[in-house]
C-alpha positions as YAML, in Angstrom:
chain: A
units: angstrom
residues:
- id: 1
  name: UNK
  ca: [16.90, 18.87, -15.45]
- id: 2
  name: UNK
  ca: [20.57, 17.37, -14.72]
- id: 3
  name: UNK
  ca: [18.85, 13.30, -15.58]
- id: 4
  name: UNK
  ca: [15.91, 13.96, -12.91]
- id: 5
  name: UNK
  ca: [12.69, 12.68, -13.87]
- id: 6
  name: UNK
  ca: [9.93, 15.50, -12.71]
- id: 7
  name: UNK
  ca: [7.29, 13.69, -13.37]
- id: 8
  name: UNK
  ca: [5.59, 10.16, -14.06]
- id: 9
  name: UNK
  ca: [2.65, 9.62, -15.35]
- id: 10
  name: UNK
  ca: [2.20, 6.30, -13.68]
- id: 11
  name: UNK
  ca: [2.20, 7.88, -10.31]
- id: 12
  name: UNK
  ca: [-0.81, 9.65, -8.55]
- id: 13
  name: UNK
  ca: [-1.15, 13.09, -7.78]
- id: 14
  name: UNK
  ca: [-1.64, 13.72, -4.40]
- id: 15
  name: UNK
  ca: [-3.90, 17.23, -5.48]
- id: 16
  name: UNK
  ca: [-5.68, 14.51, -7.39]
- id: 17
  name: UNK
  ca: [-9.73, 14.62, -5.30]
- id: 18
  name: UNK
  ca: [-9.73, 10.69, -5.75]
- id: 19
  name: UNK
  ca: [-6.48, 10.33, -3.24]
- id: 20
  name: UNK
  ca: [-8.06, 10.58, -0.01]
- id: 21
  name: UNK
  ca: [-10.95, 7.64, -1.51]
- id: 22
  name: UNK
  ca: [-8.13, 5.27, -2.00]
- id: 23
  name: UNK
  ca: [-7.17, 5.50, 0.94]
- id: 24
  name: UNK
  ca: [-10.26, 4.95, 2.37]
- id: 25
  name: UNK
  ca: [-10.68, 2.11, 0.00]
- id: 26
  name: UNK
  ca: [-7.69, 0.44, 1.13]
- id: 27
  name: UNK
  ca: [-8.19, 0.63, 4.54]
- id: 28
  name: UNK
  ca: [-11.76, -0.88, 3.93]
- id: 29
  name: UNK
  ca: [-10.25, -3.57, 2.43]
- id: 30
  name: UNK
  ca: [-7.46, -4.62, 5.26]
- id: 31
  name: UNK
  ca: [-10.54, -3.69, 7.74]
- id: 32
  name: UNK
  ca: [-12.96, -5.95, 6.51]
- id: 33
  name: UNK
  ca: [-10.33, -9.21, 5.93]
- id: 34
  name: UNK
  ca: [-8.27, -8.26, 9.25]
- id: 35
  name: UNK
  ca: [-10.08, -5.35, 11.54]
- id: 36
  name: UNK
  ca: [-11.14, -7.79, 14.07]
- id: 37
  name: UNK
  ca: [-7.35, -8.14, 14.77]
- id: 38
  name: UNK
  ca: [-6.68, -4.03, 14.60]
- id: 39
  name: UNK
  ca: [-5.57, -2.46, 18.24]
- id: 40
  name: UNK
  ca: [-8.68, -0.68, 19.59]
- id: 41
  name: UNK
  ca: [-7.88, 1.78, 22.50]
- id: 42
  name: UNK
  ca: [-10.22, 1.52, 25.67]
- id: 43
  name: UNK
  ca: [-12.48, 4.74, 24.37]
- id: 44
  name: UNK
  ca: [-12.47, 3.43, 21.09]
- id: 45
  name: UNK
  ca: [-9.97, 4.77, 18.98]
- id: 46
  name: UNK
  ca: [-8.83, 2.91, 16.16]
- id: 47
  name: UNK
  ca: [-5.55, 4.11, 15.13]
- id: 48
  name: UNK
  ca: [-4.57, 3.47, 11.24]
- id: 49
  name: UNK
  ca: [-1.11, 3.33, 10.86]
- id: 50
  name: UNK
  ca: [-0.31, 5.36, 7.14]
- id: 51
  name: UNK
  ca: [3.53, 6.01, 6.37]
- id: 52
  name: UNK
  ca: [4.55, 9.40, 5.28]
- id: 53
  name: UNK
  ca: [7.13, 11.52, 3.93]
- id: 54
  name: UNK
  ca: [5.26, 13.51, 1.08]
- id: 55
  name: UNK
  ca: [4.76, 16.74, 3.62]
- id: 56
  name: UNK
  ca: [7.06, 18.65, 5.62]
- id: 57
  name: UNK
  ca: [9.07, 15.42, 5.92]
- id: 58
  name: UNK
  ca: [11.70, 14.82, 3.90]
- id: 59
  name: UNK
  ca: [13.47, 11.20, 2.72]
- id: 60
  name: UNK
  ca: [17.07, 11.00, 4.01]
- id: 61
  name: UNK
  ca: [18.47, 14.24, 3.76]
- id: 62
  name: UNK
  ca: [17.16, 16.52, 1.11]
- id: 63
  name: UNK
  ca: [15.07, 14.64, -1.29]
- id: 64
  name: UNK
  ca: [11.55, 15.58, -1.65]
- id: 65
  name: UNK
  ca: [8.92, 13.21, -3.73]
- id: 66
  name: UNK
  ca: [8.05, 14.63, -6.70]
- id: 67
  name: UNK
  ca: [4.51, 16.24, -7.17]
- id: 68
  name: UNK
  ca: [2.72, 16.08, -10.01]
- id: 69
  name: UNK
  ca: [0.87, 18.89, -12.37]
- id: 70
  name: UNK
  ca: [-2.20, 19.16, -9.95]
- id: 71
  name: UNK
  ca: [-0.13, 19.90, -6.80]
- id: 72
  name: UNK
  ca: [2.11, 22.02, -8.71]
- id: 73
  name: UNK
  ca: [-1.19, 24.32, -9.62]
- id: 74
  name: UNK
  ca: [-2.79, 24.45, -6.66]
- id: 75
  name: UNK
  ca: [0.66, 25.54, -5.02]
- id: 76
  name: UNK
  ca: [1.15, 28.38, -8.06]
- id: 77
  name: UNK
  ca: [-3.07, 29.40, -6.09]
- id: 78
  name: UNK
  ca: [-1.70, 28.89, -2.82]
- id: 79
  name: UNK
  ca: [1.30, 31.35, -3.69]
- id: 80
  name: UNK
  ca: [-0.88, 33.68, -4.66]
- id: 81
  name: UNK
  ca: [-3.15, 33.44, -2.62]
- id: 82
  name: UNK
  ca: [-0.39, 34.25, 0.45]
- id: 83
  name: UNK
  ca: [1.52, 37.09, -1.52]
- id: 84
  name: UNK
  ca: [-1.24, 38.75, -4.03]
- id: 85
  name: UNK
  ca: [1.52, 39.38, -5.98]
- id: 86
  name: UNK
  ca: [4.52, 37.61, -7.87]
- id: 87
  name: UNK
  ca: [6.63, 40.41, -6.76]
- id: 88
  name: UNK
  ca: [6.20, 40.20, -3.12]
- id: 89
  name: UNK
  ca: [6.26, 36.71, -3.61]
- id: 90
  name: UNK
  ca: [9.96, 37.04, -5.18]
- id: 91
  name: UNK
  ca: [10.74, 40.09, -2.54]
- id: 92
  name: UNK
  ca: [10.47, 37.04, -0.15]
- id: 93
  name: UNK
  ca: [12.16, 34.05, -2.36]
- id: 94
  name: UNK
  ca: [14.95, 36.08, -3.93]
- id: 95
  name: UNK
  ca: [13.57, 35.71, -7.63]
- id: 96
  name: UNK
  ca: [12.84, 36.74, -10.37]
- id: 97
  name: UNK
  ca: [9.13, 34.48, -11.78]
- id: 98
  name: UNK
  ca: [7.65, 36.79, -14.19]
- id: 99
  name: UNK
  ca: [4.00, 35.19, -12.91]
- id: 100
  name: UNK
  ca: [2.97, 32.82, -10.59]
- id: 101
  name: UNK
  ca: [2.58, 30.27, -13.78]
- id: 102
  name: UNK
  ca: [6.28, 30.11, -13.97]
- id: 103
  name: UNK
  ca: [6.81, 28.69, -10.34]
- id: 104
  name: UNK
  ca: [7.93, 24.90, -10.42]
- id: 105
  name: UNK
  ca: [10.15, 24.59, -7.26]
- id: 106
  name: UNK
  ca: [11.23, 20.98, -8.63]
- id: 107
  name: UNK
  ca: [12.82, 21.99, -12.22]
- id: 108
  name: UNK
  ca: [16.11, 22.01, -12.75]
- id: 109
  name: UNK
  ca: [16.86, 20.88, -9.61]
- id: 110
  name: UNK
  ca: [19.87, 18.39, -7.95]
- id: 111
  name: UNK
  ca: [19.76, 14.72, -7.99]
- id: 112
  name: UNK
  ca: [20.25, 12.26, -5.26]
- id: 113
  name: UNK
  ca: [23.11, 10.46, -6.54]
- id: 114
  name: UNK
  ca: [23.44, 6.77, -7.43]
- id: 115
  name: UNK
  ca: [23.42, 3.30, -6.27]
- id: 116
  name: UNK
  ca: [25.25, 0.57, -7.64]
- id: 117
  name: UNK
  ca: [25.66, 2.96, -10.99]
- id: 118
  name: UNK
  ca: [21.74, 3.19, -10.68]
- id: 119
  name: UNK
  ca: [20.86, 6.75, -10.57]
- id: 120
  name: UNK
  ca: [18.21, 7.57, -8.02]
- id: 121
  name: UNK
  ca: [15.58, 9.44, -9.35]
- id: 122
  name: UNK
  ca: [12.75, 9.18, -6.74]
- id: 123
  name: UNK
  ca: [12.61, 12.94, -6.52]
- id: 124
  name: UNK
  ca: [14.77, 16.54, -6.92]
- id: 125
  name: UNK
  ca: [17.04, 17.44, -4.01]
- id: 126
  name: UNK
  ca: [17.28, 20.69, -2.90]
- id: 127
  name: UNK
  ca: [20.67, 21.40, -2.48]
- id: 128
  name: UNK
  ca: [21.60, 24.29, -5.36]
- id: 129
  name: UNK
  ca: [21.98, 27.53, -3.94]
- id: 130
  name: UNK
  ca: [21.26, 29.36, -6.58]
- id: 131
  name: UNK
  ca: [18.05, 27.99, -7.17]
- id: 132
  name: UNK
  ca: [15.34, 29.96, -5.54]
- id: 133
  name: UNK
  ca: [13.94, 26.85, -3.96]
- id: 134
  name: UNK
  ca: [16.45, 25.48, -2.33]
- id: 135
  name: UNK
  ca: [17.21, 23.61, 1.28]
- id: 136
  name: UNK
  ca: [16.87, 26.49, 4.08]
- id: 137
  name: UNK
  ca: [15.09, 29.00, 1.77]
- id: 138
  name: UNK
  ca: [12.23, 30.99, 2.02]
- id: 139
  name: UNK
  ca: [10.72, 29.31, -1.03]
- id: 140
  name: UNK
  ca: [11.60, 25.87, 0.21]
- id: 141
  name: UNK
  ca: [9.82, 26.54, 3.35]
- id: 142
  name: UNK
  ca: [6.55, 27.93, 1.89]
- id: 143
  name: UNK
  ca: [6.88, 24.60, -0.59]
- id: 144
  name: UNK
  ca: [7.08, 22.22, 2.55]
- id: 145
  name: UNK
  ca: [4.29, 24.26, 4.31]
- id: 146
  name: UNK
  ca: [1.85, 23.59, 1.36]
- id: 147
  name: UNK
  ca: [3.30, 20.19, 1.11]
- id: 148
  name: UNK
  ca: [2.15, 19.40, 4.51]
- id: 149
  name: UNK
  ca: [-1.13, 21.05, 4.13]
- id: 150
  name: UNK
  ca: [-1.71, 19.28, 1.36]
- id: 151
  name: UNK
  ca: [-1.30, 16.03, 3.02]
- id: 152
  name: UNK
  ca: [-2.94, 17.34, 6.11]
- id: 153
  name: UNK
  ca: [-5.84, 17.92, 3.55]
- id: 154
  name: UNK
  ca: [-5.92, 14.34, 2.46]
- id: 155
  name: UNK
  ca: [-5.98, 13.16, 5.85]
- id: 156
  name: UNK
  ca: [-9.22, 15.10, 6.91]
- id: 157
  name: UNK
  ca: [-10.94, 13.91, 3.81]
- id: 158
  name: UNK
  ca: [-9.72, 10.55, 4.16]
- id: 159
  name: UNK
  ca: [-10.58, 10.29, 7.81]
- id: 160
  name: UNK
  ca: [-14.09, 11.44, 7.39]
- id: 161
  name: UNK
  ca: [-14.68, 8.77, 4.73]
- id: 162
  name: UNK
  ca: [-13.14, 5.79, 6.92]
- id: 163
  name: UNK
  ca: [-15.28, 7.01, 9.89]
- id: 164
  name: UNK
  ca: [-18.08, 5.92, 7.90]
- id: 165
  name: UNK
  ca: [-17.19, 2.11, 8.27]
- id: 166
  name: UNK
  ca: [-15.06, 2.32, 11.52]
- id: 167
  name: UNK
  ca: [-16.76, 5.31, 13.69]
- id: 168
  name: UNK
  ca: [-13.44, 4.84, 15.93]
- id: 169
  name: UNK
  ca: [-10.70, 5.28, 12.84]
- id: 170
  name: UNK
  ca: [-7.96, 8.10, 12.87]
- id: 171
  name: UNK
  ca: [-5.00, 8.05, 10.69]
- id: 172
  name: UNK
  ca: [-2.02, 7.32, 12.30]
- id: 173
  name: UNK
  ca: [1.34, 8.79, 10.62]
- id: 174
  name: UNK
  ca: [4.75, 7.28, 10.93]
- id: 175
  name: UNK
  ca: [7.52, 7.74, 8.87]
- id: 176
  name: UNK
  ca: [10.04, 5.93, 7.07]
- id: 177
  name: UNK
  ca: [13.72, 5.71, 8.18]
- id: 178
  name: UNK
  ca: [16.68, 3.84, 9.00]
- id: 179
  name: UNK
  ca: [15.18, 0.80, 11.42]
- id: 180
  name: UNK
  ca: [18.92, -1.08, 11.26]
- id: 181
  name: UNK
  ca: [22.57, 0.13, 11.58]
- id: 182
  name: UNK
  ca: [24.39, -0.71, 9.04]
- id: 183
  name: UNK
  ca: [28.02, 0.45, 8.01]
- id: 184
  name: UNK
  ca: [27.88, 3.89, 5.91]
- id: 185
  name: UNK
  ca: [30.18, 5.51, 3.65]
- id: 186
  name: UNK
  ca: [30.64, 8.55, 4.84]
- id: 187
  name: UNK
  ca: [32.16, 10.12, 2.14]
- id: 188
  name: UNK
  ca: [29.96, 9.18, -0.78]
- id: 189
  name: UNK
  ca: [28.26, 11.25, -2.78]
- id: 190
  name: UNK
  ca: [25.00, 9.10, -2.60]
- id: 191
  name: UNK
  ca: [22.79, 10.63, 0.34]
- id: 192
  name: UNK
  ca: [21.95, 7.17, 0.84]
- id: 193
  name: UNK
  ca: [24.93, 5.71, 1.38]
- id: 194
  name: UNK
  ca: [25.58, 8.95, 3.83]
- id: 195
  name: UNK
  ca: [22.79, 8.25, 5.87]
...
C-alpha cells in the first residue's frame, strides 16, 4: 500500500533456517583472515560485534524492516499460539481478522517519507491510527515481541554454531544511530531529516 514495497525478493528472510548459518559463515570468514586481532576478555570471551534493528528496535522513529513471507507465518503460529483464537486475538488488537491467515501487520501501512524526491521505502511505518497495528498498540507490541524473539532465536542458533570454531564467541548487539550532529529540519515530513 500508499508506494511501500512489502516485500523483496532479493532480501533474506530472517524465519528463513539458513539465517543463523550465514552468520556463522561470515564470522568464520573475518575470524579466520583477522581473529588473531579480535578483543579477547581475560576469561575468554570473544565478543562479536552484530548490528541490529530487526527486533524490538526500531530505525529512527517508527520504521520497522520489512519481514518477509516466512516471518509473517510463523508470527500468524505465534498469534495463535498466544490467543487460541482470532477473536481474543482481535478482543486485544481492536480488529476485526476473520482468521489468523489474514494478519499482515505491514500492509497498507505509512511510508517514511522522502529524500532528495527519493522515496524511502526500507520498510512500513507505523503511524496510522486506524490500522490495527499501529505505533503504541496492542498489536504493534505483540509484533515487536515476536520480532525480537525471532532475532533472539537467530542469535542462539547462530551462537551455538560459531562456538564450534571459537569456544569463547558470543554475539555482541549494537545498534545503528545517529554517531554525528548534524543540522535537522525539524519540520520535515521525512523522519530522517527529523531525527
Amino acid at each position: 500500500g500508499a508506494g511501500y514495497v512489502r516485500w523483496n525478493p532479493r532480501s533474506v528472510d530472517l524465519a528463513d533456517p539458513i539465517v543463523p548459518e550465514v552468520i556463522a559463515a561470515w564470522t568464520k570468514y573475518q575470524y579466520e583472515r583477522w581473529g588473531d586481532y579480535w578483543f579477547k576478555t581475560k576469561d575468554g570471551r570473544v565478543p562479536i560485534d552484530i548490528e541490529d534493528t530487526w527486533g524490538w528496535m526500531r530505525d529512527d522513529i517508527n520504521l520497522r524492516y520489512s519481514m518477509g513471507p516466512l516471518s509473517l507465518q510463523r508470527f500468524r503460529t505465534w498469534v495463535k499460539d498466544k490467543y487460541g483464537a482470532i477473536d481474543k486475538a482481535n478482543s486485544k488488537w481492536g480488529s476485526s481478522y476473520a482468521s489468523f491467515e489474514d494478519i499482515d501487520p505491514q500492509a497498507d501501512q505509512g511510508v517514511e517519507g522522502e529524500v532528495n524526491g527519493v522515496p524511502i521505502t526500507n520498510g512500513p511505518v507505523y503511524n496510522k491510527p486506524e490500522h490495527p497495528f499501529h505505533d503504541w498498540s496492542a498489536a504493534v507490541e505483540d509484533w515487536d515481541i515476536f520480532r525480537t524473539e525471532l532475532r533472539m532465536d537467530i542469535y542462539r542458533k547462530a551462537n551455538e554454531l560459531i562456538r564450534k570454531f571459537i569456544p569463547g564467541a558470543e554475539l555482541a548487539l549494537r545498534t545503528e544511530g545517529a554517531c554525528l550532529v548534524i543540522p535537522g529540519e525539524a519540520k520535515s515530513k521525512t523522519t530522517h531529516r527529523r531525527h
